[in-house]
DRENDRENTI-104988 format. One record per residue: residue number from 1; residue in one letter; x, y, z of N, C-alpha, C in turn. Coordinates in steps of 0.02 Angstrom, whole numbers, plus 50000, padded with zeros to 5 digits. Layout:
BEGIN
+-----+-----+-------+-------+-------+-------+-------+-------+-------+-------+-------+
|   n | res |    nx |    ny |    nz |   cax |   cay |   caz |    cx |    cy |    cz |
+-----+-----+-------+-------+-------+-------+-------+-------+-------+-------+-------+
| NUM |   A |     X |     Y |     Z |     X |     Y |     Z |     X |     Y |     Z |
...
+-----+-----+-------+-------+-------+-------+-------+-------+-------+-------+-------+
END
This chain:
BEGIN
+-----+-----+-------+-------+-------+-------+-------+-------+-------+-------+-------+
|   n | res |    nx |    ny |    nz |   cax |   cay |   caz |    cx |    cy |    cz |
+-----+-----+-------+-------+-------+-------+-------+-------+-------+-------+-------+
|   1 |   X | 50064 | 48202 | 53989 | 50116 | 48230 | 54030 | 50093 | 48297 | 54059 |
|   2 |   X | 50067 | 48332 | 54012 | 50047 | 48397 | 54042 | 49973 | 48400 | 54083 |
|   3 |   X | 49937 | 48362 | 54080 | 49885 | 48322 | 54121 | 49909 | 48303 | 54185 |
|   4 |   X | 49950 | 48283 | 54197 | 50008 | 48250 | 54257 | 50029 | 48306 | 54290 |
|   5 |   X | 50049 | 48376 | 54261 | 50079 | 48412 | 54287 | 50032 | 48468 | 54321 |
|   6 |   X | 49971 | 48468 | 54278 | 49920 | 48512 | 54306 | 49886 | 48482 | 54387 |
|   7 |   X | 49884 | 48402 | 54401 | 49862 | 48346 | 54439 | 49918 | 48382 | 54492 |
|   8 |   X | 49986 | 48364 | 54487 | 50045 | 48379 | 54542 | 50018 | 48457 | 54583 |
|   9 |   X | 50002 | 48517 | 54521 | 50007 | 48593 | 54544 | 49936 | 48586 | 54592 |
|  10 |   X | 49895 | 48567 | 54564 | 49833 | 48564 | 54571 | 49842 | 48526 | 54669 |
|  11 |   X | 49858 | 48488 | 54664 | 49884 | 48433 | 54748 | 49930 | 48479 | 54793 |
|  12 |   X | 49970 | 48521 | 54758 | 50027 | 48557 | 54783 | 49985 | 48639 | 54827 |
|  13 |   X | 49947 | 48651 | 54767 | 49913 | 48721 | 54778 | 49859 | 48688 | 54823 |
|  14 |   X | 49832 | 48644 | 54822 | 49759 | 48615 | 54886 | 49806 | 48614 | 54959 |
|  15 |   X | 49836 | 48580 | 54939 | 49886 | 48541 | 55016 | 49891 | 48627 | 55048 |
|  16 |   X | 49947 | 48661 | 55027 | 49949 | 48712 | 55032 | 49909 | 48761 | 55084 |
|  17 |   X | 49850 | 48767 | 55014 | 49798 | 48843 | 55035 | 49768 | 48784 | 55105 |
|  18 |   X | 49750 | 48727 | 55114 | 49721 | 48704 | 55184 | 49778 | 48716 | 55222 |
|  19 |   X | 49831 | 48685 | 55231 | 49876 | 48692 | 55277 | 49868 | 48777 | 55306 |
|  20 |   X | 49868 | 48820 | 55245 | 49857 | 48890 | 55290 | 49820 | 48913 | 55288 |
|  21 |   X | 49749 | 48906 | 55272 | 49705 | 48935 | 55302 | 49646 | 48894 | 55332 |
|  22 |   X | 49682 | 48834 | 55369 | 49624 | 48808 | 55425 | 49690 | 48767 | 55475 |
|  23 |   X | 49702 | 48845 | 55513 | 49771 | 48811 | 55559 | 49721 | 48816 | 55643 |
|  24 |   X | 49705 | 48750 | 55662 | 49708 | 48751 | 55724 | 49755 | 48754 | 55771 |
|  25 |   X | 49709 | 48784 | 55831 | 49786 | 48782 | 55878 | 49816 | 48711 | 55911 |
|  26 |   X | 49876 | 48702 | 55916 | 49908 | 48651 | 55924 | 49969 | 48644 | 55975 |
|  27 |   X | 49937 | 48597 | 56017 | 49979 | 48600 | 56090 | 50061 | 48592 | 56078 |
|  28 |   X | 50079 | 48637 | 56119 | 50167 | 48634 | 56122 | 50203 | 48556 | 56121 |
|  29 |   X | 50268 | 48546 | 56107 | 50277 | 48476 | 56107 | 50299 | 48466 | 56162 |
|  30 |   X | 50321 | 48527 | 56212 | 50328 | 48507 | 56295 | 50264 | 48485 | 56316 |
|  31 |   X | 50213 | 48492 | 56302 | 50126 | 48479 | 56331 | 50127 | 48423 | 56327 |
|  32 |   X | 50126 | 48395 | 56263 | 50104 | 48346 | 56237 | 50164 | 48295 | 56264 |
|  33 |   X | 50218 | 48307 | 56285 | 50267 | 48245 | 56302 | 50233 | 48249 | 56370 |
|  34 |   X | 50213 | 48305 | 56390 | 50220 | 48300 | 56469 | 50140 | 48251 | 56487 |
|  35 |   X | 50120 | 48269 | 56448 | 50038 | 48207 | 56456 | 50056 | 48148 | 56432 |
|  36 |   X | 50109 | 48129 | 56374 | 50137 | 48042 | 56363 | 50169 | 48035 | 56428 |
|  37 |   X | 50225 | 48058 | 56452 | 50242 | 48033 | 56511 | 50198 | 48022 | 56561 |
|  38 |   X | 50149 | 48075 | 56592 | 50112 | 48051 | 56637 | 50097 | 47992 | 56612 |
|  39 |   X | 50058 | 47990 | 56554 | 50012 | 47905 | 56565 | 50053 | 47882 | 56561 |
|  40 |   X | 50129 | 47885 | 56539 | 50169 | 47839 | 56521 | 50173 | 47795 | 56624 |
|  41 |   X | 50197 | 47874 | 56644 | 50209 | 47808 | 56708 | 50135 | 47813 | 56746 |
|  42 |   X | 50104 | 47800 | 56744 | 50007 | 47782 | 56763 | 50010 | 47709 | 56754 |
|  43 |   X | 50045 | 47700 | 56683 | 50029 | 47649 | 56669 | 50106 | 47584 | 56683 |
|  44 |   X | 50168 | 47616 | 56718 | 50196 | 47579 | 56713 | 50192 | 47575 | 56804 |
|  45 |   X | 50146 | 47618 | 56846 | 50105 | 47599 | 56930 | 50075 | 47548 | 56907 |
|  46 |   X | 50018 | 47569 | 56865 | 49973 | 47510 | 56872 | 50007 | 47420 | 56846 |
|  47 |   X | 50057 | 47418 | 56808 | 50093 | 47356 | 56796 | 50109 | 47335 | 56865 |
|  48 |   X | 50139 | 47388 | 56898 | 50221 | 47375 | 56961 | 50151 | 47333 | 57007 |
|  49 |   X | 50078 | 47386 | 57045 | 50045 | 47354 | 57066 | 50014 | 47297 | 57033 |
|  50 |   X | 50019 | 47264 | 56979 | 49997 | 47206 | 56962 | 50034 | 47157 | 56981 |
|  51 |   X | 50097 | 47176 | 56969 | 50148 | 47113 | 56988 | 50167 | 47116 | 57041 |
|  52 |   X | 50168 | 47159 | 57101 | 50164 | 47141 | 57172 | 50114 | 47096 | 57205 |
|  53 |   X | 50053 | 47100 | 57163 | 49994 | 47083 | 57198 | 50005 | 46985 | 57166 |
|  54 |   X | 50014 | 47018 | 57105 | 50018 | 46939 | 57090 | 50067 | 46905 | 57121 |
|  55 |   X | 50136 | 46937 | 57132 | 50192 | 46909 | 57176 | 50170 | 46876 | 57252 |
|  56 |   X | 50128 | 46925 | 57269 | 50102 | 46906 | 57346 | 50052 | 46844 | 57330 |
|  57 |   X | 49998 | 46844 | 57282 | 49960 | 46790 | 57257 | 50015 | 46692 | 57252 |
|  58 |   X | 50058 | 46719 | 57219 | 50124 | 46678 | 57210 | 50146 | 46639 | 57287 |
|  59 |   X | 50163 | 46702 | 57320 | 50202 | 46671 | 57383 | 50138 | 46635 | 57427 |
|  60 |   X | 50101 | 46663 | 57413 | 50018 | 46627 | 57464 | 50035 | 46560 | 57441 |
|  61 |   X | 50045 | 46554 | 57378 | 50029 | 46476 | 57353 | 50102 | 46437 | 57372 |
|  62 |   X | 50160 | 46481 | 57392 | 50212 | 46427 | 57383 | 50204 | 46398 | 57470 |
|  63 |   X | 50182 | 46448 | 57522 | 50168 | 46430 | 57560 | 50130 | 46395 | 57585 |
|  64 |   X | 50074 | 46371 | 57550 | 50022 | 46335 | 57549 | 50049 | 46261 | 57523 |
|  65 |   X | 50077 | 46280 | 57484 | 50135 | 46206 | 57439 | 50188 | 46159 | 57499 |
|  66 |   X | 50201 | 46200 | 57527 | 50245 | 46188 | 57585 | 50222 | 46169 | 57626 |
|  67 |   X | 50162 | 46179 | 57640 | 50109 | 46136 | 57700 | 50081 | 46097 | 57681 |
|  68 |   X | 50079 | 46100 | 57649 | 50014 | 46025 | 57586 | 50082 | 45972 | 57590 |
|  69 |   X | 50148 | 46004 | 57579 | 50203 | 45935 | 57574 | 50219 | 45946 | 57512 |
|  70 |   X | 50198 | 45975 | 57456 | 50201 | 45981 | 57377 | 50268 | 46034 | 57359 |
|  71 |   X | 50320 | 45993 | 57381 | 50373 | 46028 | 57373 | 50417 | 46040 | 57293 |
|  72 |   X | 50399 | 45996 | 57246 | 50394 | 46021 | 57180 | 50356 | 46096 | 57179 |
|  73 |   X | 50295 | 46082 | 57179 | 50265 | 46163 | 57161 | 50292 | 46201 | 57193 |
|  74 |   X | 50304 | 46208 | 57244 | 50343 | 46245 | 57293 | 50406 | 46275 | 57262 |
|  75 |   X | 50417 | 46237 | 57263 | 50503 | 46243 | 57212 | 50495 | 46293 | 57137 |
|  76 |   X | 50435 | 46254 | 57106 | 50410 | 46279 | 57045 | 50396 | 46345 | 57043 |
|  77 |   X | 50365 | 46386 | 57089 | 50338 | 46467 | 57096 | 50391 | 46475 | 57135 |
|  78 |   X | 50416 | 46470 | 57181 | 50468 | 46491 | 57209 | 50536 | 46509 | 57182 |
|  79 |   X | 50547 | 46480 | 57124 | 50613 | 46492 | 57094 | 50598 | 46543 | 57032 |
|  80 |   X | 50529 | 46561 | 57020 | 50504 | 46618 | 56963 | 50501 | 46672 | 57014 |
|  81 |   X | 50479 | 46683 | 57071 | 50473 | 46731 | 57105 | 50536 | 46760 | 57138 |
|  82 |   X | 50570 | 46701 | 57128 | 50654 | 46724 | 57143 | 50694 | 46754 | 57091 |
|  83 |   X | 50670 | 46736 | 57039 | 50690 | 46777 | 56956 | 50663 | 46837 | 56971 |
|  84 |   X | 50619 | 46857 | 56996 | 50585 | 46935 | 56983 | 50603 | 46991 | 57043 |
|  85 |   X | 50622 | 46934 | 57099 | 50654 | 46971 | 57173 | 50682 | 47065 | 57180 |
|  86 |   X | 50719 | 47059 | 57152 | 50747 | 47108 | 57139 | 50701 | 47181 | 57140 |
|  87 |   X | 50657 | 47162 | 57087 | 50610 | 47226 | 57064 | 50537 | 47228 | 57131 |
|  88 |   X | 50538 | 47203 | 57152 | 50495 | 47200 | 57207 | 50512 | 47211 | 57269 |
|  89 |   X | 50474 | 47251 | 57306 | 50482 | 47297 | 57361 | 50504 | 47247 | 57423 |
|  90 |   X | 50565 | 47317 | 57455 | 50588 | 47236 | 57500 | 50556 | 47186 | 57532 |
|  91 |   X | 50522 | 47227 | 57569 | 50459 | 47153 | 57607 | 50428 | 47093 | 57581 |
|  92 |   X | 50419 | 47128 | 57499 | 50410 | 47051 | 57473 | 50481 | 47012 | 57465 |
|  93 |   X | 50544 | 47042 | 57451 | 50608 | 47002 | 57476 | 50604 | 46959 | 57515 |
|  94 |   X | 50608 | 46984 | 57563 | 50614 | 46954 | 57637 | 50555 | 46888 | 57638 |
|  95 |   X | 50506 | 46912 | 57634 | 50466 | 46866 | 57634 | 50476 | 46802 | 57569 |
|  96 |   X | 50508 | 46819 | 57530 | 50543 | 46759 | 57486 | 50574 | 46722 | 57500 |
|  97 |   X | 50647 | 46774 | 57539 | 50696 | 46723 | 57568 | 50672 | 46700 | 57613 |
|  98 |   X | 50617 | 46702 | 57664 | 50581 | 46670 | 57724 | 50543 | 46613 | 57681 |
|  99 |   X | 50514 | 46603 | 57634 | 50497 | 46538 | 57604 | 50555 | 46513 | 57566 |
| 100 |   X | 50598 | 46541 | 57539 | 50682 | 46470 | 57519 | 50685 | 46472 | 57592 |
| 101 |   X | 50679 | 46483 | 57640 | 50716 | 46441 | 57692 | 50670 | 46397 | 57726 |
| 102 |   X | 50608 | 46403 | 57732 | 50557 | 46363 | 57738 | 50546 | 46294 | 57705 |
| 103 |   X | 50541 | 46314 | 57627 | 50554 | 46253 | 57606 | 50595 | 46216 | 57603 |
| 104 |   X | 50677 | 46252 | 57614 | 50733 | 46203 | 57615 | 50716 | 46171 | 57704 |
| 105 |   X | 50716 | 46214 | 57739 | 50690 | 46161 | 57800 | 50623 | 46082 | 57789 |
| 106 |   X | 50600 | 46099 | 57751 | 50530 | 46064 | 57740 | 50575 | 46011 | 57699 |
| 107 |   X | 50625 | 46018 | 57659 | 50641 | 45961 | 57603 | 50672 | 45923 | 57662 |
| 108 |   X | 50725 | 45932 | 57711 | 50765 | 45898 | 57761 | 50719 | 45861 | 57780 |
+-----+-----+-------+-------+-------+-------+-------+-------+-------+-------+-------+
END
């Protein structure tokens, strides 16, 4: 027991004397949020440009679907890219609703 207790003082007095006498300096927690946020949104550009590009990749193909006659696939990317509409910059809108109306002309 008293072996145990010398082990605790002994961990208590180390932890301690390092904690104060090897204090580096250490960035403010405004710094340090303000560099998570940056990458934070770095990295939520580089997503937004992934999924535009892939969106536009998407509509290439539904339009391509629509001329081939392959109005399943058409339908198939077209109704996922219509789930995501919203978050994508208007022009890719527009250019969505310009393929639902394309292909609904193409099904007639």
């Amino acid at each position: 027991m008293r072996l145990l207790s010398y082990i605790l003082i002994g961990v208590l007095v180390g932890g301690l004397a390092s904690g104060l006498g090897c204090k580096k300096e250490e960035e403010s927690p405004a710094s340090t949020l303000g560099g998570v946020l940056e990458d934070a949104a770095g990295e939520v550009e580089k997503a937004s440009e992934a999924a535009v590009a892939q969106a536009e990749k998407d509509l290439d193909a539904v339009t391509k679907a629509i001329k081939d006659g392959s109005h399943d696939a058409a339908e198939t990317t077209l109704e996922s890219l219509e789930g995501i509409k919203s978050t994508l910059p208007e022009s890719l809108q527009q250019k969505i609703d310009d393929a639902r109306k394309a292909l609904n002309d193409a099904k007639q």
